[in-house]
C-alpha positions in Angstrom: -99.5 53.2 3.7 -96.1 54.3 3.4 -94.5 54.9 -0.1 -92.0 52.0 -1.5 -88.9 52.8 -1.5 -87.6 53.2 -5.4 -84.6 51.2 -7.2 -83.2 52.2 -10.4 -80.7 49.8 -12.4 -79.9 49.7 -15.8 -77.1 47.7 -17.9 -75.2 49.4 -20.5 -77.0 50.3 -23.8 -75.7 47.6 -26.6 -74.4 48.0 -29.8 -75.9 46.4 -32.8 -72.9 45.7 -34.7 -73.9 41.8 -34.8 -76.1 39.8 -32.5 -75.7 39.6 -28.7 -73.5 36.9 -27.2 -73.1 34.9 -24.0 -71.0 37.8 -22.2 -73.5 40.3 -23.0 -76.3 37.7 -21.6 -74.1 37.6 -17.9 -74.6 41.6 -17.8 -78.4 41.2 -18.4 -79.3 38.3 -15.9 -77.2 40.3 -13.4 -79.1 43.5 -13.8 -82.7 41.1 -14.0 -81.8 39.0 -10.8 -81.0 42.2 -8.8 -84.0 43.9 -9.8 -86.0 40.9 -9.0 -84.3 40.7 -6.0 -85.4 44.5 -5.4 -88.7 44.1 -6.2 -89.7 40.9 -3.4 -88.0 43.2 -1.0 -90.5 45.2 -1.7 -89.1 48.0 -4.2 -90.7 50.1 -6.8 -88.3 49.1 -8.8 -87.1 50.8 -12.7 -84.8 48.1 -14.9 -83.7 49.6 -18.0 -81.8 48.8 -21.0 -81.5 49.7 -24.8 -79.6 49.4 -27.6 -76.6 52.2 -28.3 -77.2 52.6 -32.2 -75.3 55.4 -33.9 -71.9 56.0 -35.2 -69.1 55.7 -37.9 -68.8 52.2 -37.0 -73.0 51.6 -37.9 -72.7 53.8 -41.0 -69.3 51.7 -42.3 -71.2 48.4 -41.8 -74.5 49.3 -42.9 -73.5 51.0 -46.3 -70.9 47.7 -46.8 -74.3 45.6 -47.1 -76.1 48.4 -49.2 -78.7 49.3 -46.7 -79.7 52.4 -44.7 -78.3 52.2 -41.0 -81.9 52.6 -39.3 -82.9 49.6 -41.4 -79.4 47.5 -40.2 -80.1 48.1 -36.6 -83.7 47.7 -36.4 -83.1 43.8 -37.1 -80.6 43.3 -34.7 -82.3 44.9 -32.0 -85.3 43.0 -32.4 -83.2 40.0 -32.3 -81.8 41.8 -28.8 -85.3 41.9 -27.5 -85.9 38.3 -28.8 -82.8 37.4 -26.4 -84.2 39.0 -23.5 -87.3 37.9 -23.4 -86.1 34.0 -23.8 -84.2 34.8 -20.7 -86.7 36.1 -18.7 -85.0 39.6 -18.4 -88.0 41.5 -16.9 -87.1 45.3 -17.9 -89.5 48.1 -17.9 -88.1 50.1 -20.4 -86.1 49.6 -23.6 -84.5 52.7 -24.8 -82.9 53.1 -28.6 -80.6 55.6 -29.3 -82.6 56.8 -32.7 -85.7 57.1 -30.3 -87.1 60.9 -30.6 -87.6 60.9 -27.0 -83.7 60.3 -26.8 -82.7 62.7 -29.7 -84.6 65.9 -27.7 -83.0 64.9 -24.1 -79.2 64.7 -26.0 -79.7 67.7 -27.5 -81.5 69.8 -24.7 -77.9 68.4 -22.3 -76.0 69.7 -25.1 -77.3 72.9 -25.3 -77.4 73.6 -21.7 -73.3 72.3 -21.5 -72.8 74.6 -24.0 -74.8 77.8 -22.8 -72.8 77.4 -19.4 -69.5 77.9 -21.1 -68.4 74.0 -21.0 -68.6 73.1 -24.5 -66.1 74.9 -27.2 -65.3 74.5 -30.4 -61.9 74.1 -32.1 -59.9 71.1 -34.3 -59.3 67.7 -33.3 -56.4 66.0 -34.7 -55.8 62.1 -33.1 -55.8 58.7 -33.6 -59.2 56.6 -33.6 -60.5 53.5 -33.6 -63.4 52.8 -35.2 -64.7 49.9 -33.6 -63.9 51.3 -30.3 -65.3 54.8 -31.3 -62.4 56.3 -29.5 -59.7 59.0 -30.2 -56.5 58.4 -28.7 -53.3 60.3 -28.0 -50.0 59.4 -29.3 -48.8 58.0 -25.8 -51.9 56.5 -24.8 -51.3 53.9 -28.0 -49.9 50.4 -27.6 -47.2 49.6 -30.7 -48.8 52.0 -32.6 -52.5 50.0 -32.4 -55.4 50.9 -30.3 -54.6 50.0 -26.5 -58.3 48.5 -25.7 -58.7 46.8 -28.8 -55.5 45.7 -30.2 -56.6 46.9 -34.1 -55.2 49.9 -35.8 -56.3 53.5 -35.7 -56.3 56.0 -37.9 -55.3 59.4 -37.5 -58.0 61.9 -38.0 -58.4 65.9 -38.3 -61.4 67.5 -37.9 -63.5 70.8 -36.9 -65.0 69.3 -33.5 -66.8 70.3 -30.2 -65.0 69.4 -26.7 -66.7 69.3 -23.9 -64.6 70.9 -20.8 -63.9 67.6 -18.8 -60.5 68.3 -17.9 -61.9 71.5 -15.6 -63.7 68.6 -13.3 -60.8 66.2 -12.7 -60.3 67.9 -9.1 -64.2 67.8 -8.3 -64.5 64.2 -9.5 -61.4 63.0 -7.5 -63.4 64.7 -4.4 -66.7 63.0 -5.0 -65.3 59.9 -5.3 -63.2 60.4 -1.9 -66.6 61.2 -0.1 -68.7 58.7 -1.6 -66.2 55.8 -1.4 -69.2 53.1 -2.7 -69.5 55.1 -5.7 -67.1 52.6 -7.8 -67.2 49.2 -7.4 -65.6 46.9 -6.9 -62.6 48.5 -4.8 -60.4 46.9 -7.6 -62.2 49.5 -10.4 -62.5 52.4 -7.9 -58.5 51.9 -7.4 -57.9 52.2 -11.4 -59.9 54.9 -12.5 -58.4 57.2 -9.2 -54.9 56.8 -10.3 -56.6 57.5 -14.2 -57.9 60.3 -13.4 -54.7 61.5 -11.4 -52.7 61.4 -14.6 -55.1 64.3 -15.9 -57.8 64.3 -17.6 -58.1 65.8 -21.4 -61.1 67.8 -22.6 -63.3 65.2 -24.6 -64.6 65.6 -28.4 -68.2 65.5 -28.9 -69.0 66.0 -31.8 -67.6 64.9 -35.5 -68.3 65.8 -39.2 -67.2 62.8 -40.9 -70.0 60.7 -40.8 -73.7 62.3 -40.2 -75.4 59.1 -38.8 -75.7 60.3 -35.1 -77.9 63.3 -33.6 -77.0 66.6 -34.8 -75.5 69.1 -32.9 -78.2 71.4 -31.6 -76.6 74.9 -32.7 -74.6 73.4 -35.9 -76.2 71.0 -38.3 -72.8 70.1 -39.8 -71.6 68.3 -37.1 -73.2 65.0 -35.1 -73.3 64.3 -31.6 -70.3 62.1 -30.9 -71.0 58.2 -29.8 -70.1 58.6 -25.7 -72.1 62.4 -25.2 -74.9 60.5 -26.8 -75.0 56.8 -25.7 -74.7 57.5 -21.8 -77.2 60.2 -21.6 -79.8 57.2 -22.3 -80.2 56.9 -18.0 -81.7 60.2 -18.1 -83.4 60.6 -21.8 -85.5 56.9 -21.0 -87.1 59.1 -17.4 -87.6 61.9 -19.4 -85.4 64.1 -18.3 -85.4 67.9 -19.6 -89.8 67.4 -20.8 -92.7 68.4 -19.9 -93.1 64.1 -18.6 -90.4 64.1 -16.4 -92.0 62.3 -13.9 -89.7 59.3 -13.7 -86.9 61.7 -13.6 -88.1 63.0 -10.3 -89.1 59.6 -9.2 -86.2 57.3 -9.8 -83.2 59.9 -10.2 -80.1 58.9 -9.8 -79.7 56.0 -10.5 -78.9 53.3 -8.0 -76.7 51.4 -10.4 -74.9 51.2 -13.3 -74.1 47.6 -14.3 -71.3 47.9 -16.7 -68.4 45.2 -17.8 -65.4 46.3 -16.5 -63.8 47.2 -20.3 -66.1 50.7 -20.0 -66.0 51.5 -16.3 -63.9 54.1 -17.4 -66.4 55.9 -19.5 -69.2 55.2 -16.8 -67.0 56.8 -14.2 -65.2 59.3 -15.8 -67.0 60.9 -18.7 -70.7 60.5 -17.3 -70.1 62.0 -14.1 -68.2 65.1 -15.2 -71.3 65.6 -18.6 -73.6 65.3 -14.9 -71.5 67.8 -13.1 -71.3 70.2 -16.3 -75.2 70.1 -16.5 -75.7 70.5 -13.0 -77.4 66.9 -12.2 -76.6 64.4 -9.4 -74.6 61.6 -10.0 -75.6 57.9 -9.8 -75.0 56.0 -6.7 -72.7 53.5 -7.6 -71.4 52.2 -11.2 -70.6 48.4 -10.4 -67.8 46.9 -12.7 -67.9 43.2 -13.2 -65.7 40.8 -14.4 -65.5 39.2 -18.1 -66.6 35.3 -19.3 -63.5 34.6 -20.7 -63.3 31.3 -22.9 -59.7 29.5 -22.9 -58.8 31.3 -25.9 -59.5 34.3 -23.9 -62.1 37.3 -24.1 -64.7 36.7 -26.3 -64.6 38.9 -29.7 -66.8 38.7 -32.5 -63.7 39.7 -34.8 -61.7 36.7 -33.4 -65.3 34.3 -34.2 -64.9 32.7 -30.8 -68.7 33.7 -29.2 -71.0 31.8 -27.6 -74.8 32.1 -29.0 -76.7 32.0 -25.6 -79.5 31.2 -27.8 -77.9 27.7 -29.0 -77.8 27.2 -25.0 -81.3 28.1 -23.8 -82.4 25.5 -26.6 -79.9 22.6 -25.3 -80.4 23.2 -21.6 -83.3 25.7 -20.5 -83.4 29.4 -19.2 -83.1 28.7 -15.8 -80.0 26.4 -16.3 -78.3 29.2 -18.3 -78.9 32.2 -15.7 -77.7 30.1 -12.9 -74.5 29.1 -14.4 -73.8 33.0 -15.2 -74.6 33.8 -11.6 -72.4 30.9 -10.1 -69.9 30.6 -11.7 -68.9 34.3 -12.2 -67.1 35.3 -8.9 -68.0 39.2 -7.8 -65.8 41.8 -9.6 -63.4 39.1 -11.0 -63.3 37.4 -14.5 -64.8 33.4 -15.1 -64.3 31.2 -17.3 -66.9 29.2 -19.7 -67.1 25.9 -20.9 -70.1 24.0 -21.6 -68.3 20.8 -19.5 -68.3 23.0 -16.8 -72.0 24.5 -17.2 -73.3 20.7 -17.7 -71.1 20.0 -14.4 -73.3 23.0 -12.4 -76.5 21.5 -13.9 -75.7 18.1 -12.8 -74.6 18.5 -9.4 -76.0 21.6 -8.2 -79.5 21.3 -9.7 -79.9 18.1 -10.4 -78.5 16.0 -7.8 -78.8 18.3 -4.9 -82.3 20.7 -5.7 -83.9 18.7 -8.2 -83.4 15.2 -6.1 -84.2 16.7 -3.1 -87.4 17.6 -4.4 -88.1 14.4 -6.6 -87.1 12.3 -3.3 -89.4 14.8 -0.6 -92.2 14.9 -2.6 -91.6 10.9 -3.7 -92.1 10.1 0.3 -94.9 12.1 1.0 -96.8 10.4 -1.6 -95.7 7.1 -0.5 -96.0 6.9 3.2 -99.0 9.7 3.4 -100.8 9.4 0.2 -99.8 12.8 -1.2 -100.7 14.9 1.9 -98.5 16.9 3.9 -98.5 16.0 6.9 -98.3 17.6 10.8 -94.8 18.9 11.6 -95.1 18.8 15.8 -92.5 16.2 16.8 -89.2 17.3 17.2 -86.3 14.8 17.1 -82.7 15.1 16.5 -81.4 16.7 13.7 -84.3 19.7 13.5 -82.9 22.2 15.6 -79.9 22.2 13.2 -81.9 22.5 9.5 -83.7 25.0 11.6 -81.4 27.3 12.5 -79.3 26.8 9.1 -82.6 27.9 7.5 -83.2 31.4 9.5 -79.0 32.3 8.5 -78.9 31.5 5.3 -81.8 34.2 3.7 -79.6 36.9 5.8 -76.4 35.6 4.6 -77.7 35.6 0.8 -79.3 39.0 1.3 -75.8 40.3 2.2 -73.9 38.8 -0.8 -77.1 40.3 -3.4 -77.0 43.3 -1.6 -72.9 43.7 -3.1 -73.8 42.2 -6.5 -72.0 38.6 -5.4 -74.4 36.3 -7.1 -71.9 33.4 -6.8 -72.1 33.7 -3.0 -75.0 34.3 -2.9 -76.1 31.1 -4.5 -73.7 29.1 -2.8 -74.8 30.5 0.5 -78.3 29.5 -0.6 -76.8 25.9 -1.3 -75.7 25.1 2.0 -79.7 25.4 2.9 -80.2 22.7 0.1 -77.1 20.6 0.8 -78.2 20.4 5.1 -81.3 19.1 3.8 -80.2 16.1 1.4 -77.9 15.7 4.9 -80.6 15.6 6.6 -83.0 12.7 4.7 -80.0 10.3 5.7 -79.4 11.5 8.9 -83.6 10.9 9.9 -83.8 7.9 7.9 -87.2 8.4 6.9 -87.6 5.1 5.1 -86.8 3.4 8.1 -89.2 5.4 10.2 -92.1 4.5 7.8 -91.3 1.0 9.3 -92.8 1.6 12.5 -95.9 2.9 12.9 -94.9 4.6 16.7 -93.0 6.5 14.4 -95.5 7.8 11.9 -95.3 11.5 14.1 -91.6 11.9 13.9 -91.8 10.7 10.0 -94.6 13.0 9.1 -91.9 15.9 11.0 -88.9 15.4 9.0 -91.5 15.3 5.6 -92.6 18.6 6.5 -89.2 20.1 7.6 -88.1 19.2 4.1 -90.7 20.6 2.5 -90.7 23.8 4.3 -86.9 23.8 3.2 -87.8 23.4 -0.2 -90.2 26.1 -0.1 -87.5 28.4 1.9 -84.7 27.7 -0.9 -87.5 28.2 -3.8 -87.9 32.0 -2.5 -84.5 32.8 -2.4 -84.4 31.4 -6.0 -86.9 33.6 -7.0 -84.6 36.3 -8.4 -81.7 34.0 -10.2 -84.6 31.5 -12.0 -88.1 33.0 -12.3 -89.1 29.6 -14.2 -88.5 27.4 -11.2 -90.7 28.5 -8.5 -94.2 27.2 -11.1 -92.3 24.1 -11.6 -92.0 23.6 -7.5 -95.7 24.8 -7.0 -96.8 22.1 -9.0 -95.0 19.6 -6.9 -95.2 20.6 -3.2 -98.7 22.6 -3.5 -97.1 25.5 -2.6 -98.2 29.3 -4.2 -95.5 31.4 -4.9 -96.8 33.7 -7.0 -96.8 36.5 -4.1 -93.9 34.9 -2.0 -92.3 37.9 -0.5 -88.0 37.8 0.6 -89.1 37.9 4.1 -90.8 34.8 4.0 -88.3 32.9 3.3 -87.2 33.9 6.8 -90.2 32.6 8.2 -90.9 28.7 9.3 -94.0 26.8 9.1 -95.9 28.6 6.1 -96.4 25.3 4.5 -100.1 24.0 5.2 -100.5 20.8 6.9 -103.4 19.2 4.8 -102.7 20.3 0.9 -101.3 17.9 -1.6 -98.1 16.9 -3.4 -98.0 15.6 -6.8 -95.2 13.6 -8.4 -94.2 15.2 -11.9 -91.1 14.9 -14.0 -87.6 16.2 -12.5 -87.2 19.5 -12.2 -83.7 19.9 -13.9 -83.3 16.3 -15.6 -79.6 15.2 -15.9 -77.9 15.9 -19.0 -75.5 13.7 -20.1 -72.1 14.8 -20.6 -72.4 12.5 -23.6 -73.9 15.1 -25.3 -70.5 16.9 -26.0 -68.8 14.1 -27.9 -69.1 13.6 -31.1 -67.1 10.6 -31.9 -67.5 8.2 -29.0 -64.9 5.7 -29.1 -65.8 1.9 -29.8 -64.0 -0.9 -28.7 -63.5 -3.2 -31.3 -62.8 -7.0 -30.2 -59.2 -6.5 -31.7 -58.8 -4.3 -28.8 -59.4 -7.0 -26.0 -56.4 -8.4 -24.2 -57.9 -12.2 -24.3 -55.5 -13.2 -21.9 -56.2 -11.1 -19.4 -60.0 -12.8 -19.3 -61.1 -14.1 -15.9 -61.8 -17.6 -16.3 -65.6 -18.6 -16.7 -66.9 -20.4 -14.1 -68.6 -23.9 -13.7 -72.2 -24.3 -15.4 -75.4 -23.7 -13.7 -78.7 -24.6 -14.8 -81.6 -22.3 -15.8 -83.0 -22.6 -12.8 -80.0 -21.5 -10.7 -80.7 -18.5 -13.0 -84.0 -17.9 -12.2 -83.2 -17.5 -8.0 -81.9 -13.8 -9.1 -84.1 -11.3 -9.2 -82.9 -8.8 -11.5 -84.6 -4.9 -12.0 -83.9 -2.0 -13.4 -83.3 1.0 -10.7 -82.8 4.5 -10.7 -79.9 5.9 -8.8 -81.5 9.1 -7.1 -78.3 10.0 -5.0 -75.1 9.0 -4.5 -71.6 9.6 -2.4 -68.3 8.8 -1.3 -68.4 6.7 2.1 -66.2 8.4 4.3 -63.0 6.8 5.0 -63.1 4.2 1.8 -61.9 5.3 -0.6 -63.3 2.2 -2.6 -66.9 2.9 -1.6 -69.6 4.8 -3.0 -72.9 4.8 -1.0 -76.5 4.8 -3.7 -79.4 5.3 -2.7 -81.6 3.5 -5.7 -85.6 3.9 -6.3 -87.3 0.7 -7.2 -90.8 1.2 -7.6 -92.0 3.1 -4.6 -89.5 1.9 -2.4 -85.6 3.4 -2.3 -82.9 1.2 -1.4 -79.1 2.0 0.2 -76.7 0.0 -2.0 -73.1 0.3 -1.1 -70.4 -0.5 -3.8 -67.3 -0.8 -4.4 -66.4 1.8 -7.6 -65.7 5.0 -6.2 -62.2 4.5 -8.0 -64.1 4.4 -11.7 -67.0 6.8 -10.8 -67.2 10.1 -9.4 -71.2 10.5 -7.7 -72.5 12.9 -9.9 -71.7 10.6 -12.8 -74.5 8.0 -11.4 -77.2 10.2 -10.3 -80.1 10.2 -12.3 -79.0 6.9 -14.2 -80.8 3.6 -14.9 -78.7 0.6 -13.6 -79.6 -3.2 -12.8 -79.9 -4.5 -9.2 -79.4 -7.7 -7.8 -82.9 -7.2 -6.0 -83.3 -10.2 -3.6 -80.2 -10.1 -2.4 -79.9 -10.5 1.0 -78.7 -7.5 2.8 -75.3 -7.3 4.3 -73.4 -4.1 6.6 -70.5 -2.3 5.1 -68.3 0.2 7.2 -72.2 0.6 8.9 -74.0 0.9 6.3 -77.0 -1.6 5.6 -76.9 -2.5 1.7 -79.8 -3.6 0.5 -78.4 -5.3 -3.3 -75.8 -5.1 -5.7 -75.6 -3.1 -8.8 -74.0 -4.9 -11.5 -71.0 -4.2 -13.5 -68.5 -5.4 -16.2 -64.7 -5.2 -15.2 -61.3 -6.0 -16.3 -58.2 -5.1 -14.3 -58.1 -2.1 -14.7 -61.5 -0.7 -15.6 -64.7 -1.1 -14.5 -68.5 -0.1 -16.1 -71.6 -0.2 -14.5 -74.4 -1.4 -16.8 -76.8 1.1 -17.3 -80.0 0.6 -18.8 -80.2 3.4 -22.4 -84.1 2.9 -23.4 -87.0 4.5 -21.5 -87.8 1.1 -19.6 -90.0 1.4 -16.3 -88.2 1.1 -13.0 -88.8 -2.0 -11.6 -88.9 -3.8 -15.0 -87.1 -7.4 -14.9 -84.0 -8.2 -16.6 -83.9 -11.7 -17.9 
């Protein structure tokens, strides 16, 4: 059997100057979904990630709150691995920068720098930053205040090493000519070329201010600066430079770096050239993506405007999270968070379309076949189509991963998902269930759904690890060995097993949730005048001819060419009903689906624009406004309003 090919990826080691928040949570999932990704290709796949824990910065903070640094950052960074385990992050190492295993490897590069003539001593005098943990020149400063950072630097003189990086500008600028993939995106491969251009400074690597860091190998005095020591954790966690180098041999060099874009210049610039200085290859490719910026702009923790990805997992699940970070993040650019807009992805993109889809597949199998799946062998109109969208779309989502574009990706996937709600209206299947000729061609299209459901679960697998159990347990479908390549395969579903009807997968979430003073209209605020008149009295029994139920709208959308219209479609017990209405000016779909609203049930059925409505939903109107009545307690569907 031939050897798997290996795949290393790490995210940048974090620093535990507070806990982790929702930015730091996109880098992760990224890393995570391409390393799943990796590994149903059929990778042997290495995930790292770690914590980056010395510095002046950790000494200043830990001292302020009168304890040792080691004790400081050993809380936060069990609250990192708290994070990243309610995420699903599935890494296979976590390295620590106070680790003895890292200590020897930084120390043992060091050394060897500094034996080949590219580490000197001399005195360092230049502004820094302390949160940064970064000198600065005179004219790289911006009004006199750090330029990455925006706070003020001190200036600082000190005995110091420097490491020689200014005598491989020339060899760096080559390497990154030949290997053109080596920086990306082509945005960040574009900045750092006409950075490096400008000329490149020897770097300090050590200091003597502060002694929580490694020391320096042949003087005690001084400590390992932060960059030296942080980045060498890619080769320190394969063991690099010991007798159990094994995963040094095995996975070296890495395939990539997943960094934010705001230290691509330290993964490009000063890694490589410590690499080149010790004789080691370079990583493949260091990938620079975008920010989540809020509408007050990057998120800080010194300007208090972070979002606890925690606070989110509790409101609205893991899966919900890591999709949003994936969607709505496009590849190398910055996105934008709000919670409207990730209760907007949940809503439409996995409620109504892949959670309905499933709810309403697996809802007609049980109905017109008793729970079993039935034969898929006659073709109709409408297959050939969801057929051949089905064998693209795992190629065209393979390419997007491939380039780290996870919001491509998943919208690629989407159109898979979107063909096949298409589909259930275009077949009609309720309408096919009303002839029995037709009981072939019905059990088809069942199947056809199902085997798109199990398609679009695969390709899943990587973004939300959590969903494919929850789908199992609805189609009968296995997917704890599902493989990328099948979801490039048809028919794997098994005529014969059984569906079972179970909660929805991704239940709507009321945008509700985000007020928290609804307003109330008082009766003060009612224009009596503008009341339509009531009409003449009718006796109980008139009454009683309507037959009033509750219903739950499982899909909705615009009817094309009204602008008035919005087409339902409504389950009332096991039956779903097409109810066309006029409200598309007051409701957008995604508002209705998944909502509890009262049907005039036995009314009798009438065409509009060629569409058969089966009822009436009811609603309370003025002029001006409309409101459909919804139903707010956990009544059954069917139940009779009286």
């Amino acid at each position: 059997m031939p050897e798997k090919k290996t795949f290393y990826i790490t995210t940048p080691i974090y620093y535990p100057s507070a806990n982790l928040h929702i930015g730091h949570a996109l880098t992760t999932v990224m890393a995570d979904t391409m390393a799943r990704y990796k590994r149903i290709k059929g990778y042997d796949v290495w995930f790292l990630t770690g914590s980056d824990e010395h510095g002046q910065k950790i000494e200043r903070t830990a001292r302020g709150q009168n304890i040792e640094p080691k004790a400081y950052v050993d809380n936060i960074v069990a609250s990192f691995k708290k994070l990243w385990s309610r995420l699903n992050i599935s890494f296979d190492d976590f390295i620590r920068t106070t680790d003895e295993r890292h200590k020897k490897v930084v120390q043992y590069i060091f050394k060897k720098i500094y034996e080949n003539g590219d580490i000197y001593k001399s005195e360092y005098e230049g502004w820094y930053c302390t949160p940064c943990e970064t000198f600065f020149t005179e004219r790289q400063l911006n009004a006199g205040n750090c330029p990455d950072c925006g706070r003020s630097v001190e200036l600082i003189k000190e005995e110091s090493y420097f490491f020689k990086m200014s005598k491989y500008q020339d060899q760096l600028l080559e390497y990154i000519e030949k290997n053109p993939d080596f920086i990306q995106p082509v945005s960040r491969r574009n900045e750092m070329v006409n950075f490096i251009k400008q000329g490149l400074e020897d770097l300090c690597v050590s200091r003597t201010t502060f002694d929580w860091g490694i020391p320096v190998p042949i003087n005690e005095k001084h400590v390992i600066y932060v960059w030296f020591d942080a980045l060498t954790n890619y080769i320190s966690a394969l063991g690099y430079g010991t007798e159990n180098d094994e995963l040094y041999q095995k996975y070296w060099p890495a395939d990539i770096h997943l960094v934010g874009k705001d230290i691509v210049r330290f993964h490009t610039v000063i890694w490589p050239t410590i690499l080149m200085a010790a004789g080691l290859p370079l990583p493949k490719k260091v990938y620079g993506h975008g920010w989540l910026l809020l509408e007050s702009g990057k998120m800080s923790k010194s300007k208090g405007n972070v979002v606890d990805p925690n606070v989110l997992i509790d409101k609205y699940g893991v899966d919900a999270i890591r999709y949003f970070l994936l969607r709505e993040i496009p590849a190398g650019s910055d996105g934008y968070y709000s919670e409207e807009a990730l209760i907007q992805r949940c809503n439409t993109d996995l409620a109504n379309d892949f959670g309905n889809l499933v709810s309403r597949t697996v809802a007609m199998v049980d109905k017109y076949f008793g729970g079993i799946i039935p034969e898929g062998n006659v073709s109709g109109e409408f297959d050939d189509d969801l057929k051949s969208l089905a064998a693209k779309v795992p190629v065209e989502a393979e390419n997007f991963i491939e380039n780290m574009d996870f919001a491509n990706g998943l919208a690629s996937i989407w159109k898979l998902i979107n063909r096949a709600n298409k589909y259930i209206d275009e077949t009609m299947p309720w309408i096919l269930a009303k002839e029995e000729k037709e009981k072939g061609r019905l059990g088809t299209v069942l199947y056809n759904l199902l085997e798109t459901i199990r398609i679009s679960t695969i390709l899943l697998i990587p973004a939300m690890p959590l969903l494919p159990a929850k789908v199992s347990e609805q189609i009968g479908f296995d997917f704890s060995n599902s493989k990328w390549d099948d979801a490039k395969a048809w028919g794997l579903i098994k005529p014969g097993s059984k569906v079972s009807k179970k909660e929805a997968i991704f239940p709507r979430i009321d945008p509700k949730i985000l007020e928290f003073k609804p307003e109330v209209k008082t009766v003060e605020q009612v224009n009596v005048s503008e009341m339509e008149p009531i009409k003449e009295e009718i006796t109980i029994d008139d009454f009683a001819k309507l037959d009033l139920r509750v219903v739950e709208v499982i899909h909705c959308e615009k009817v094309e060419k009204a602008d008035k219209l919005l087409k339902l479609e409504v389950k009332l017990g096991d039956e779903i009903r097409t109810i066309v209405s006029g409200i598309a000016k007051y409701y957008e779909p995604q508002d209705l689906v998944g909502k509890k609203v009262v049907l005039v049930a036995n009314l009798k059925p009438a065409k509009l624009r060629g569409i058969m409505s089966q009822g009436m939903i009811l609603a309370a109107s003025t002029k001006d406004d409309l409101e459909v009545l919804t139903i707010n307690k956990n009544l059954p569907i069917g139940s009779k309003v009286k």
